[in-house]
N, C-alpha and C positions, 0 to 999 in steps of 0.2 A: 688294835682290835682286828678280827678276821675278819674277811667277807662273810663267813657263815655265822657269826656270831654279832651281826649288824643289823639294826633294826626293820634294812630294809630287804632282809632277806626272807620273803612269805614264803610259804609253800606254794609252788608251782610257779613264781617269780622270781629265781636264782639272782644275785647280786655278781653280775658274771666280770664285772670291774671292782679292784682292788680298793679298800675304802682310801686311800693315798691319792689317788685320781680322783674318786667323787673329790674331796676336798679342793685340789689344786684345780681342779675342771671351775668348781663354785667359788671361788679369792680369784683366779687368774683370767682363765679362760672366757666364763659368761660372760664378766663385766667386760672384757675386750670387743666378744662379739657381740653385744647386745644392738649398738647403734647400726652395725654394717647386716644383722644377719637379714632384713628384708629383704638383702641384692645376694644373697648366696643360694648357690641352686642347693635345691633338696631341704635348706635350712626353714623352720615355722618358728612363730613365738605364738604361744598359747596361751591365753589367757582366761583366768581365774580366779574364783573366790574363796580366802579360807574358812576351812570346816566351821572352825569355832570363833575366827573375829570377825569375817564377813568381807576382812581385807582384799584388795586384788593384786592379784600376782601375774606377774607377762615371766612366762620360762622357755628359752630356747629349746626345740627337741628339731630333730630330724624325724620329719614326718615322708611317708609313702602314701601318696593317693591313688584309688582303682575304680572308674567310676564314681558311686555315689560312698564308698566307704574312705572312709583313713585308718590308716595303720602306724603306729608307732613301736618300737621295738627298746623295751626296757630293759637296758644293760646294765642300769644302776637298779635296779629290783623297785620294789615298789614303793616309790617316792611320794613327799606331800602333795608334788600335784597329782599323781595319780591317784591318791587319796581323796584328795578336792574332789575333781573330773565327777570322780563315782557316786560320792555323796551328791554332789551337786543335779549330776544326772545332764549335765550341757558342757559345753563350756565356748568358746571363739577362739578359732584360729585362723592367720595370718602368714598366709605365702605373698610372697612376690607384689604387696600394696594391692592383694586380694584376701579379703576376709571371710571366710564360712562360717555356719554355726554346727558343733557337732552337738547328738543327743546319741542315746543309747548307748552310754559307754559302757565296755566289759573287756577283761582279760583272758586271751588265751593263755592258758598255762603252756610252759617249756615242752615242747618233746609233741607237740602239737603237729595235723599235718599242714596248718595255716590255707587251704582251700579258699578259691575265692580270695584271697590275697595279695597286693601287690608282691611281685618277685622280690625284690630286696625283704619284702618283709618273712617271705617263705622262707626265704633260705638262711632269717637267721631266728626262726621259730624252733628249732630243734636245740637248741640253746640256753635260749631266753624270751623268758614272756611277752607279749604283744598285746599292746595296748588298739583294741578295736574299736569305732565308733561310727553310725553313721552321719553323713555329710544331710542337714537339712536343707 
């Protein structure tokens, strides 16, 4: 299957990673860094409720913080927890054995001029979509 023909590819959230990486990122990678990622810089685990069982879910992202916002930059296009997040309208995230709560979550679509933004997140807004929310 193509990136463009992958469920997680919305409009205005390009799936800008080949679906052969989502997979080998989710079997190899996650489960590696799950127990180390609170000691990795830049690394978050985010935590979550699904839409329809109510289950929670902890999912590594590399998050950008600017002030009172977070920024996330979604390479893999628009994922279950970015599905969560939305519905949900909150969610908890986890830097460095520091936890916040975000609310107001939304997407800026791709080709955005990301304003207000942490720089990492700017610069890769022309690209790929970015996951905003504020820090409560």
């Amino acid at each position: 299957m193509s990136a463009k023909d992958h469920p997680n590819n919305a409009p205005g959230v390009p799936m800008v990673f080949p679906p052969w990486f989502e997979n080998f990122q989710i079997k190899y990678i996650n489960p590696a860094l799950k127990p180390i990622a609170r000691y990795l810089p830049g690394a978050a685990t985010i935590t979550h409720r699904g839409r329809k069982s109510g289950k929670p879910y902890r999912t590594i992202v590399t998050a950008y913080r600017k002030g009172n916002v977070l920024a996330i930059a979604l390479g893999h296009g628009k994922t279950d927890w970015v599905k969560n997040v939305l519905a949900a309208g909150e969610a908890d995230v986890t830097f460095t054995r520091r936890q916040v709560h975000i609310t107001n979550p939304r997407i800026l679509p791709a080709g955005s001029d990301g304003a207000g933004l942490p720089f990492m997140a700017r610069m890769q807004a022309g690209r790929m979509g970015i996951f905003v929310a504020d820090i409560a």
